[in-house]
N, C-alpha and C positions, 0 to 999 in steps of 0.2 A: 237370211244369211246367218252363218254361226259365229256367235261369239267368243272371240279368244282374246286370253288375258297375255299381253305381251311382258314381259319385263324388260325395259329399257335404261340405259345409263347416257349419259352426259361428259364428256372431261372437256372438263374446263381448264385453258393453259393458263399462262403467263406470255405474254407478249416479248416477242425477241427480235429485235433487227435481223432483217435476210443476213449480212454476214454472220452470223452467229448460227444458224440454222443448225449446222452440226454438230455443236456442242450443244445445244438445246433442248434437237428431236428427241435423244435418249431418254429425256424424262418425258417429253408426253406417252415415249409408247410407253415406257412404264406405266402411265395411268390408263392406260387403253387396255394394259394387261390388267391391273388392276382392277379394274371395269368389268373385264369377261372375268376373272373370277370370283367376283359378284354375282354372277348367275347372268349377266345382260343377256339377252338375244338380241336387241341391239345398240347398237354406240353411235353418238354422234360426237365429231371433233367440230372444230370449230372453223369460220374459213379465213383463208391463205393461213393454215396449217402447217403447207409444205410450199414454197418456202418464207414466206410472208404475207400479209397483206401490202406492205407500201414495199413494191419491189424494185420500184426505181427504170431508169432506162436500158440497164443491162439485162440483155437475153436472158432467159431462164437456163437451168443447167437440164437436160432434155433426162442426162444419164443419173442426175441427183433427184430429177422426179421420179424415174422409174423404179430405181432402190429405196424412196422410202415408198412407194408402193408398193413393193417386195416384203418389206420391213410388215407394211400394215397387211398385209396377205397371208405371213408367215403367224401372226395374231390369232387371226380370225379361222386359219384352217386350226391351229390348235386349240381351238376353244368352239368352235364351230358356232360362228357367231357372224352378223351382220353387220359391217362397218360404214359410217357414212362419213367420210373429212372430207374439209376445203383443201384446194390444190389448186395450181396452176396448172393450165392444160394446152399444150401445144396438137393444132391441128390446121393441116391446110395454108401454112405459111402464118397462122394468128397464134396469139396467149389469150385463154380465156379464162374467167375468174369460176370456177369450176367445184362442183362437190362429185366428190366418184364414191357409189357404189360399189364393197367389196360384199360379195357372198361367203358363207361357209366353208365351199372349196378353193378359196384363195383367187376365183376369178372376178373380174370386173362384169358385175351385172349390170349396169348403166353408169350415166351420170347427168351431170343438170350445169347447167351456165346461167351465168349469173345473167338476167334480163334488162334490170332497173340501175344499170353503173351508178356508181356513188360519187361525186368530187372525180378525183384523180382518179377512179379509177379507169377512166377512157384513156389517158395516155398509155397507160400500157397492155388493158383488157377489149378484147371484143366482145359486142354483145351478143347475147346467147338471140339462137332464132329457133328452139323448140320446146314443145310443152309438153311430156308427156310423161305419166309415173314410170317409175319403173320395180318392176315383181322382182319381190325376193321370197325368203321364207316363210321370214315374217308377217307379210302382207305386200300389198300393194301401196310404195312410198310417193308423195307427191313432195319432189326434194326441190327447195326454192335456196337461194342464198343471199343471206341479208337483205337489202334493201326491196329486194322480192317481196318482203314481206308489207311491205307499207301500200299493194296494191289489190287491192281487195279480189280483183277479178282473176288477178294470175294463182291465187291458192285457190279460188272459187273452180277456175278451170280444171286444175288440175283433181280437185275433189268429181266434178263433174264426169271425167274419163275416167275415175274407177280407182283413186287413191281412196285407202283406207286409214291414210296413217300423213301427217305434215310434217317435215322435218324441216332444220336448216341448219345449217354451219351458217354461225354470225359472225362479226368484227361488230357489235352494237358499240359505237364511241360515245362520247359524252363531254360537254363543252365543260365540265368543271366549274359550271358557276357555286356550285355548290358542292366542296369536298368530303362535306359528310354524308350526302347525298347525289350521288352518281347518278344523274336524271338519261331515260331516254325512253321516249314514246313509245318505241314497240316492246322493249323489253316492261315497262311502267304499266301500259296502256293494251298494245293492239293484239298484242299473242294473243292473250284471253279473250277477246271480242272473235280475231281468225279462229278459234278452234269450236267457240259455242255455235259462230255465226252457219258456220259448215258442219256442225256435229260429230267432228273427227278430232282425234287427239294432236298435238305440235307438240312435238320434240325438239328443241332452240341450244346448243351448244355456243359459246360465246369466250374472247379471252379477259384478260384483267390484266392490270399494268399498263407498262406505255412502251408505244413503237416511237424508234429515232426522236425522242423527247419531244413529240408534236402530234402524236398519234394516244387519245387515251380510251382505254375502254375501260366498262362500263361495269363485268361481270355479268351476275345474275341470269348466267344457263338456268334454262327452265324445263320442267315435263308438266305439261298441261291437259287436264281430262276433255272426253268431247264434249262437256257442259261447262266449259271455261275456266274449273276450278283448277288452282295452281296446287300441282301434287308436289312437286319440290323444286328451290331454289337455291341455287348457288349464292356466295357472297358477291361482294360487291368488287373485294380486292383480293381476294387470293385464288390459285387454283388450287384444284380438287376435283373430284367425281363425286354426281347425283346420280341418285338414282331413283326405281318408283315401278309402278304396275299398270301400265295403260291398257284399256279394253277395244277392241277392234270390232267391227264388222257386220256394227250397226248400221242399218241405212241410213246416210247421212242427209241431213237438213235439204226439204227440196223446195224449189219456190216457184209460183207462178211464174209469168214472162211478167218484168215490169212494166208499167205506163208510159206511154209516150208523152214526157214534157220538153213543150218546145219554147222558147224564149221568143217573147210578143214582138211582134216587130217594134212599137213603139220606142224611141228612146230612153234607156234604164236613167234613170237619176244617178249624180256620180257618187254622191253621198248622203244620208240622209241620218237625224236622231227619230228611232224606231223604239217607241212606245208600247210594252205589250203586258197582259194579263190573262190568270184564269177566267175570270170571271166569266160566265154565260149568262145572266139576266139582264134585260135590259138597262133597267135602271142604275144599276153598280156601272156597265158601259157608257151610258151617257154620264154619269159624272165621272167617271176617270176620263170620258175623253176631255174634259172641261179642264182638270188639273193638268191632264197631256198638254193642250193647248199654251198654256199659262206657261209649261216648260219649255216650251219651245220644241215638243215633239212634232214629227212632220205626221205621224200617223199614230193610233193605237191598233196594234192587232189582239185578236181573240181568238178564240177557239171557230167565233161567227164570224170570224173574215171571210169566210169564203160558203161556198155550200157545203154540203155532204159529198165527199168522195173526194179523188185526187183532182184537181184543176190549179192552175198561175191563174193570182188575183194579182191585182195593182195595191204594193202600198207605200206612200207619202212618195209614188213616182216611180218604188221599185220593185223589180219584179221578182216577186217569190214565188213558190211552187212548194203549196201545202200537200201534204203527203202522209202517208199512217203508216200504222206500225210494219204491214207487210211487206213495203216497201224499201222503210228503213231498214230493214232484218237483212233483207235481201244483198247480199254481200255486189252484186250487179244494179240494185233497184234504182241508184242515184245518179250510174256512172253517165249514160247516153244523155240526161237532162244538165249534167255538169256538162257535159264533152260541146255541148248547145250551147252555152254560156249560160246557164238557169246558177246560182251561187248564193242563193239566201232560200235556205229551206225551214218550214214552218211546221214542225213535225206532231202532229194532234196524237198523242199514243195514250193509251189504258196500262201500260207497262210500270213504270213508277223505281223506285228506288235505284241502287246503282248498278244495275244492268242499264239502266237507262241512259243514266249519265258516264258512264264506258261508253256506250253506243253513238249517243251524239259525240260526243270528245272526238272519236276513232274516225267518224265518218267528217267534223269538218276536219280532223288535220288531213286526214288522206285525199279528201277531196279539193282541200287550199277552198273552202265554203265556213256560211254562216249555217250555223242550226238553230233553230228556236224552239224549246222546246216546250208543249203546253199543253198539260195533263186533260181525261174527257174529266176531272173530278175538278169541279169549278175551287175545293180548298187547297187540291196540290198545288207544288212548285212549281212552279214555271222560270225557265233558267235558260241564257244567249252563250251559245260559245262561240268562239272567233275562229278565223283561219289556222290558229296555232294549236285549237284543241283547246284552246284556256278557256273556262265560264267567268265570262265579265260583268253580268248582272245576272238577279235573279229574285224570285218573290220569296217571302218566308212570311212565317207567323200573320200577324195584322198588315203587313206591307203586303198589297195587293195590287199594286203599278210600279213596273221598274220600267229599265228604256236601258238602250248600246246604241254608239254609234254604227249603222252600215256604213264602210269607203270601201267603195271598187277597188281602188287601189292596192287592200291587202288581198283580195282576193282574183287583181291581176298580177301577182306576184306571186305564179307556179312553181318556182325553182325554190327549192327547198333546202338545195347547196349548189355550188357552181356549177353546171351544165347539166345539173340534174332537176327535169322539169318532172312534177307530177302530171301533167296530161297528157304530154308524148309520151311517159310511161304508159297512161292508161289507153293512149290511142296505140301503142304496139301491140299491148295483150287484145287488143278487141281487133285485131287486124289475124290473130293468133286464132282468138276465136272462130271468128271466121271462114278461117279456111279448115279449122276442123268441123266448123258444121258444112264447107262444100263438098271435103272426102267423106264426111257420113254419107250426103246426100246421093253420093255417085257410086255408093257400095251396092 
């Protein structure tokens, strides 16, 4: 495939109540002009754009979305440029939470609905029921919108059908527990994992400020290379336009089919304190199990818990599903073993530093799992993160036994906001899948 260097932009708003829309738009498209004359080929805005994200129970204005499409049409022909914003989108009697596609001649090349509803967005969005890039000039966009992003296999898919390129209009929020620090996992965490995991670049547009004094976002628009490295970021609190040079059309990251782990019939333990180490020689393993003991661990795992290759071994009752680096990479490798109820993975990898620790983070928040992570170099780190992505223990220097508690409990608690569950996300996109692999099959 030939390589081409794309130049892409970002504008980043400021957050406005739907009533205010009209006094508002004029300054994004300003920055959308500003943008193309920057040189962008393409822009992404950020989503509900047009006319908000929290748009409340009153209908959309049908005639105020079409004129700021006009608006952003009349841009992108005078600059002959690609546009991607969030929009509300009326079709079929619904409102969908929506990123449209503007091409260079002012027409609507596609667009993308939102899959993975956030909170409220179900009261007044449908969910989107298709998956597929859509071609522009620039290449071929695999456009998700926000919370899309937290599901490993819907960017996966869409790289899969022949995206070159990730984009998304976000609304990334942020609980504010920390106001000098606007936290939020995917903009902190999982971009850079989506874009290395798949080999394609993510382009992430997002606003900043606050909707109806209850709504905060987060900032930090991103342009991300196919090797995860963050080519630029927005702040945290103001708007503005990024910009950056992203390269296309490389063959993107391909992976075996993963293993089939299936959860033992036996009954899992509901909780248990899980003991673990680098350690490989015997002897260092018999005396830390002895100290395990002493502490009241129910098990110690090692790197020799299990044999050589992927298998679910039993430990102190529960059941984990050790696994290696392949598997981990594999933005699908976990989901079918999670979708089983397998939720404590024990991950034996040769990888090391903070690719690593991104990787496990990324994979237990998205998959609501434990990871364990335990280097093949008997003096690496060995490090537990929890359902939340958080590492709660972990070995360093001469500490060579640590221990976390396992509770089922966190990790039967899927919803990650109000009616927003991660495995009925992940069980929609593999339903998605699916019947794109039955129209391959019937081609």
């Amino acid at each position: 495939m030939r390589l081409r260097k794309i130049p892409v932009a970002c504008v980043q708003t400021r957050a406005a109540n739907r009533e205010v829309f009209e006094a508002a738009w004029p300054s994004a498209l300003a920055a959308l002009e500003r943008a193309a004359r920057g040189g962008a080929a393409l822009v992404v805005m950020p989503e509900g754009t047009v006319p908000a994200y929290v748009l409340g129970e009153e209908p959309v204005d049908e005639a105020q979305l079409e004129a700021a499409r006009g608006n952003v049409a009349r841009i992108a022909r005078a600059f002959g440029i690609t546009v991607v914003y969030g929009t509300a989108r009326v079709g079929a009697g619904r409102t969908y939470n929506s990123a449209a596609v503007i091409g260079p001649d002012g027409e609507e090349l596609g667009h993308a609905d939102k899959q993975f509803l956030w909170h409220f967005d179900r009261r007044w969005f449908a969910r989107g029921e298709a998956l597929e890039p859509v071609d522009t000039p620039v290449g071929r966009l695999g456009v998700l919108v926000c919370a899309d992003g937290r599901l490993p296999t819907l960017a996966r898919t869409l790289v899969e059908r022949g995206a070159e390129l990730l984009v998304m209009p976000t609304a990334w929020v942020t609980s504010g527990r920390d106001p000098a620090n606007l936290e939020n996992v995917q903009a902190d965490l999982m971009i850079n994992v989506r874009a290395r995991e798949n080999g394609v670049p993510f382009v992430v547009a997002n606003k900043c400020g606050v909707e109806r004094g209850a709504v905060a976002y987060c900032g930090k628009s991103a342009i991300v290379a196919a090797d995860g490295t963050t080519l630029a970021r927005a702040p945290e609190t103001e708007p503005g336009v990024i910009a950056g040079q992203v390269e296309v059309g490389a063959e993107p990251r391909g992976y075996d089919d993963p293993p089939t782990l299936q959860l033992p019939q036996a009954r899992k333990k509901h909780a248990a304190r899980l003991a673990f180490t680098p350690a490989r020689d015997a002897a260092s393993l018999e005396r830390f199990e002895a100290i395990a003991a002493l502490s009241d661990a129910d098990a110690v795992i090692s790197p020799l818990s299990a044999d050589e290759g992927v298998c679910v071994a039993r430990a102190g009752g529960i059941a984990a599903a050790f696994v290696d680096d392949a598997t981990v990479e594999n933005p699908a490798g976990l989901v079918s073993a999670r979708l089983a109820g397998l939720d404590l993975f024990v991950w034996r990898t040769a990888l090391g530093g903070a690719r690593t620790t991104a990787l496990a983070r990324t994979r237990a928040t998205e998959l609501r799992a434990y990871v364990l992570v335990l280097p093949n170099d008997s003096q690496g780190r060995a490090f537990a993160v929890d359902p939340d992505g958080t590492i709660v223990s972990g070995t360093f220097g001469s500490f060579r036994l640590a221990a976390f508690v396992y509770d089922a409990n966190r990790t039967a608690a899927t919803k990650v906001a109000p009616h927003t569950d991660v495995l009925e996300g992940l069980r929609a996109v593999e339903v998605l899948r699916e019947r794109g692999r039955a129209e391959v099959s019937l081609e």
